[in-house]
N, C-alpha and C positions, 0 to 999 in steps of 0.2 A: 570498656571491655565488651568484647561480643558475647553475646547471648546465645551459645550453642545451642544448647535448651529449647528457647522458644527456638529458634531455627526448623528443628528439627520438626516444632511442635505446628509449626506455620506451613511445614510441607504435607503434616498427614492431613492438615485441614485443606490444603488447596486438593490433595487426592481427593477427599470424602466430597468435598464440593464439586470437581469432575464428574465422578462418580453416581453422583447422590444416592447411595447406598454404601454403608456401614461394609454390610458384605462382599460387594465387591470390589469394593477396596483397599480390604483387607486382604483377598485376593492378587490386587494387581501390586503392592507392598510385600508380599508375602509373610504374611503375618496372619494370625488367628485374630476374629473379632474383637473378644474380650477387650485384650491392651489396647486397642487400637480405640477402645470405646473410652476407656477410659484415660489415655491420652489426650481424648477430645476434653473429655470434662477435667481436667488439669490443664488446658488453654484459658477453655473456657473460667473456671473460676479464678485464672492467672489474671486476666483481662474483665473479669466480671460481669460478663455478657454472656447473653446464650446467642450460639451461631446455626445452628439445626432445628428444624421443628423436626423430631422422629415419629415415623408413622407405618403403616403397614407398607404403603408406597416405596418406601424410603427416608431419603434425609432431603429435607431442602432446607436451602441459605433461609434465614430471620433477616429482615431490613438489615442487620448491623453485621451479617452475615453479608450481604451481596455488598456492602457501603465498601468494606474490607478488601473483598477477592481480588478486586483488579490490582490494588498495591501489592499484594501477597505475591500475586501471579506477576507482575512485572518484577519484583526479589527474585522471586525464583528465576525469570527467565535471565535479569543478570547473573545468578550466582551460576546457572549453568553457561554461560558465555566466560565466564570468569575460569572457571573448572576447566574448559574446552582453553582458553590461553595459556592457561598452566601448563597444561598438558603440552600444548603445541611447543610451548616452549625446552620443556624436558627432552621432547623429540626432537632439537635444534632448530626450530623454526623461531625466527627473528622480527617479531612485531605481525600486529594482528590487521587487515584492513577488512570494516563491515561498512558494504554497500547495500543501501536502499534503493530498489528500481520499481518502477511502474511497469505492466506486461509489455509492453510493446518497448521501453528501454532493452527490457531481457532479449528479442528478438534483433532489435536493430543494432545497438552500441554496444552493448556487455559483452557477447561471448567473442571479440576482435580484442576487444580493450582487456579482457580477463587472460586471455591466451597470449597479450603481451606484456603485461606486467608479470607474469610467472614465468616468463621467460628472464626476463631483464631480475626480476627479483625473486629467483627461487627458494630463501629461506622466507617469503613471506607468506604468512598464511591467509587466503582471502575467505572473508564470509558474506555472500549473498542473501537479502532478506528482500521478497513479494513485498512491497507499498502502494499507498493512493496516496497521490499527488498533494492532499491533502495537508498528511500525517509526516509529510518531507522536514516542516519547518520545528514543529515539538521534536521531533525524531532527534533531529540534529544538535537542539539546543538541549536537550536533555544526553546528547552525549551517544546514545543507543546505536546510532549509524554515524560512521563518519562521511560518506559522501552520500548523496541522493541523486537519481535519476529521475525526473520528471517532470511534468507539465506544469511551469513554473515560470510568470513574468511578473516584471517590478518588485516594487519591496517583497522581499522574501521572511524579513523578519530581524531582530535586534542583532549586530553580531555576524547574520549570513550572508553570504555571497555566492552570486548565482551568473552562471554563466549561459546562454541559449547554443545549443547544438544544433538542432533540428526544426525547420520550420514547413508545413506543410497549407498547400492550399484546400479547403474545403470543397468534397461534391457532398450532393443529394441521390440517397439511398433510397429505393421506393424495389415494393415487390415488385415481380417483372409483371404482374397483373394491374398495375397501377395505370390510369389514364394518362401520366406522363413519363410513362417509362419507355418511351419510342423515341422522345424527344432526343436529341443529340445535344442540347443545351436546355441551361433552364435559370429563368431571373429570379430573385429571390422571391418578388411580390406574386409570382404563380401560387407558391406555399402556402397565401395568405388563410384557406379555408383547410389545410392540414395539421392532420396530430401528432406533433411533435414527440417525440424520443429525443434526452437531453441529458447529456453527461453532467453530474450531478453541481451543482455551484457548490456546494460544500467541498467538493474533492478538488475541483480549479476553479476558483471564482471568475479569475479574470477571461478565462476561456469563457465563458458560460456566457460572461456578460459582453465579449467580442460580438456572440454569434445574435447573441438579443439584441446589440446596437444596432447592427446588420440588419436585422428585421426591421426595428423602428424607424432606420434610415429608410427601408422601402415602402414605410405606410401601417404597418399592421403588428402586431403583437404576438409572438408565436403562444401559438395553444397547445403546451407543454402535460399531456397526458403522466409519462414514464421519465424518473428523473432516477439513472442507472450508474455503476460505479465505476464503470468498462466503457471506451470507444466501442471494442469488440461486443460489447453485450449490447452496445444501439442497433448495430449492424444483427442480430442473433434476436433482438425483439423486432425490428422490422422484418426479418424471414416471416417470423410467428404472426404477420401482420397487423403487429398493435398500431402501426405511422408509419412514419416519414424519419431520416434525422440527417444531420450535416456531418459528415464527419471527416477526417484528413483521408486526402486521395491516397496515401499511402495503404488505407485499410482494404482499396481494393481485393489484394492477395488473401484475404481471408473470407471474401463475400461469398457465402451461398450461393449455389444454381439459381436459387428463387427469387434473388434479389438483383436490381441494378445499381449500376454508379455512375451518376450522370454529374458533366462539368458544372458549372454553374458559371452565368455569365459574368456576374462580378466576381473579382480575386477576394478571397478571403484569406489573409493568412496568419495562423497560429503557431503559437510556438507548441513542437510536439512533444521535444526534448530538452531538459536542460541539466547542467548541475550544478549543484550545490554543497556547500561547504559550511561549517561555523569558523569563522577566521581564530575562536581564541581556543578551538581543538589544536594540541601541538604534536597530534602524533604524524609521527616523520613521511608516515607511506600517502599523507594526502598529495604532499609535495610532489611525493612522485607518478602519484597516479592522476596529476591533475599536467604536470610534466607528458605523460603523455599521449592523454588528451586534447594538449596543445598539440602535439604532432598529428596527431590523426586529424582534427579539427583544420588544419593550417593556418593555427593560430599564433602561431612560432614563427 
């Protein structure tokens, strides 16, 4: 049987934890303090824990307070995705698709591929959600996104299936004040004595560890300063002249005045886009949005 109760009692706690003040989240609730205080201490002795130290400051989380939030706050964020289906469905809208993309998915593939499934499938409702490339493979297997956009090669994980869209060749990004920023090409062993900028291996490992092979095949080990969680943010810290960084030629179009994009001699290429699916997700709109896909792709 569901736990209304606690429910209700798990939402003031994730407010007061936003928050960290009693007050102003009694505030954004619109509620008087009082109740709201002592709704906490009826979780709290419900669960036998204290989750607050209170102080003149405010509230902040106890160990067993921060252990908690993130399960609370992921409840919450399905119960309002769940709320948001209901609803959509009361309004005649016919099955729900949530896509997970990486920024540059959102720019290149999504707003074509969004603007034709809503075409072809007007009762369906689609929901977009910001990811790192990372967080593609829990995402999916926990159900939360059904498809994912992004920078994604080889096993992808128990279950998933991934597809490569996009493949881009690497240049080198240097201020325009850099000693080879005149050059018209450039081999990778020039780099050897530069500060690398490097899209993070936690967020795509196997990208990360392409561009290190690459290195090692030229003699030297990149000396990776800034390890960032954006192509775009390599290219935006080498403006700020922390290095150097490799990134897809594609990133051109977003380069600062103050930086260059030079080719590099040897092809490197990465995948920049991909998708992904869990095969034993059975909801029907992957079908179709994977359908087509295949047409845009010329995979068909």
């Amino acid at each position: 049987m569901i736990n209304f109760r606690l429910m209700r009692h798990l939402w003031l706690f994730l407010v007061v934890a936003e928050e960290q003040h009693f007050g102003r989240a009694a505030k954004r609730l619109g509620m008087t303090q009082p109740p709201l205080t002592e709704q906490i201490q009826i979780l709290e002795n419900a669960l036998k824990v204290k989750l607050f130290i209170r102080s003149k400051r405010g509230a902040q989380l106890t160990p067993i307070g921060q252990a908690i939030y993130p399960a609370v706050k992921k409840f919450s964020d399905q119960m309002e995705q769940l709320e948001f289906a209901v609803s959509e469905a009361i309004h005649g809208q016919n099955g729900t698709l949530t896509i997970g993309g990486i920024s540059t998915a959102m720019f290149e593939v999504l707003p074509n591929l969004l603007d034709q499934l809503r075409h072809e499938h007007p009762d369906l409702t689609i929901l977009v959600k910001e990811i790192d490339s990372a967080d593609a493979a829990p995402l999916l297997e926990s159900g939360e996104i059904d498809l994912a956009f992004a920078r994604l090669q080889g096993e992808v994980g128990t279950n998933l299936k991934s597809i490569k869209l996009i493949e881009d060749s690497l240049v080198v990004v240097v201020p325009k004040s850099h000693h080879l920023a005149s050059n018209q090409q450039i081999e990778l062993k020039q780099l050897s004595e530069e500060i690398f900028i490097m899209f993070s291996r936690k967020f795509s490992p196997i990208y990360f560890d392409t561009i290190v092979s690459a290195c090692n095949t030229s003699g030297f080990s990149p000396r990776i300063l800034h390890e960032v969680h954006s192509v775009s943010t390599q290219v935006a810290f080498v403006s700020c002249g922390q290095g150097i960084a490799l990134v897809p030629a594609s990133l051109r179009k977003i380069a600062p005045e103050n930086v260059v994009c030079i080719p590099l001699k040897e092809t490197i290429e990465v995948v920049t886009t991909a998708i992904a699916w869990n095969t034993r997700n059975t909801n029907p709109a992957i079908v179709s949005a994977l359908d087509q896909v295949a047409k845009n792709f010329n995979m068909v």
